[in-house]
N, C-alpha and C positions, 0 to 999 in steps of 0.2 A: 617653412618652420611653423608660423601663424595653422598652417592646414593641420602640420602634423598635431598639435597641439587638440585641435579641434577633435580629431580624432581617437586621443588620446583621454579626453572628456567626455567623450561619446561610451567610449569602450568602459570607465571606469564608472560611468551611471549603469549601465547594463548588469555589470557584476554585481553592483549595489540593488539592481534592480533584483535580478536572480537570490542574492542571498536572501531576500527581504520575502518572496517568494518562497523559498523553498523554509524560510522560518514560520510561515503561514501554512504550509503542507505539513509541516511538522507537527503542528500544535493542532491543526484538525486530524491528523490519523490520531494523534492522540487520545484526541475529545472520541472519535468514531469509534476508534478500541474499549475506551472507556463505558462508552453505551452500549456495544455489542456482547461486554463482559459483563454488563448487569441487566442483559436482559433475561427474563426467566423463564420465555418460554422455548420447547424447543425448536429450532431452527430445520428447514426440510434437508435432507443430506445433500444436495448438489449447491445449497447457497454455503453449506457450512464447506465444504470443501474449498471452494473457491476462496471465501475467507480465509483459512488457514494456508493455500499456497499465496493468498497476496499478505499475507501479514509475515511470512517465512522470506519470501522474495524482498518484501519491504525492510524487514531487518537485518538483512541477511546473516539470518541462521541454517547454517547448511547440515544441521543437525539432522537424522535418522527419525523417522516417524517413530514412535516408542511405547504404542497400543502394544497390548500382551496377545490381541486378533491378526492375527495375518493376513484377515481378506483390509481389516481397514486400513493399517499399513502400503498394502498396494492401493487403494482409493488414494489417500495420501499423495503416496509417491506418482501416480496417475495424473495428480493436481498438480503437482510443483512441476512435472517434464513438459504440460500443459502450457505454462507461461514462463518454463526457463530462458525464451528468448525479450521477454521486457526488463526494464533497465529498474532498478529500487524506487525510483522516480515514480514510473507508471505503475508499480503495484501501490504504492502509496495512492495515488491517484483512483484504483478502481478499486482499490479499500473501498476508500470514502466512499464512492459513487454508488457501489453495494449494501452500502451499510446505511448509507442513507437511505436507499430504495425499497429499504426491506423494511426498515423500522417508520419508514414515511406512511408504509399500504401496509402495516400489521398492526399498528398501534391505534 
């Protein structure tokens, strides 16, 4: 009983541990989206692509690419079949990684 207990305290810091995590992931795509929206100059096209299938993945908006261009629309759609296999978790994560990369060696 004593074991199970122990275990049961074990499991219930992890989830505390996880929420507390993922409220820290949260609040940096935040800040990263925040920066990468004010930045003013422009971005070379394979970083900006990538950014918009990890910010599309990270929110999950399954919405339709919606350029009035058709080639950019396939670039687009290109992106997001590119990382349809990571979890909202890990686009959030290579958000940031990206965004901080870029605006770390551009600024």
């Amino acid at each position: 009983m004593l074991n199970s207990i122990k275990k049961l305290e074990v499991v219930k810091q992890s989830l505390q541990n996880f929420k507390m995590e993922q409220s820290n992931l949260d609040t940096e795509f935040d800040i990263a989206v925040k920066s990468i929206n004010n930045h003013k100059e422009p971005f070379p096209a394979d970083t900006l692509l990538k950014l918009y299938a990890y910010y599309k993945k990270a929110t999950n908006d399954y919405s339709r690419p919606g350029s009035s261009k058709a080639i950019i629309n396939a670039f687009k759609t290109n992106a997001l079949f590119q990382i349809e296999n990571i979890s909202q978790y890990e686009a959030k994560r290579r958000y940031i990684a990206l965004a901080k990369k870029y605006l770390l060696y551009r600024t």
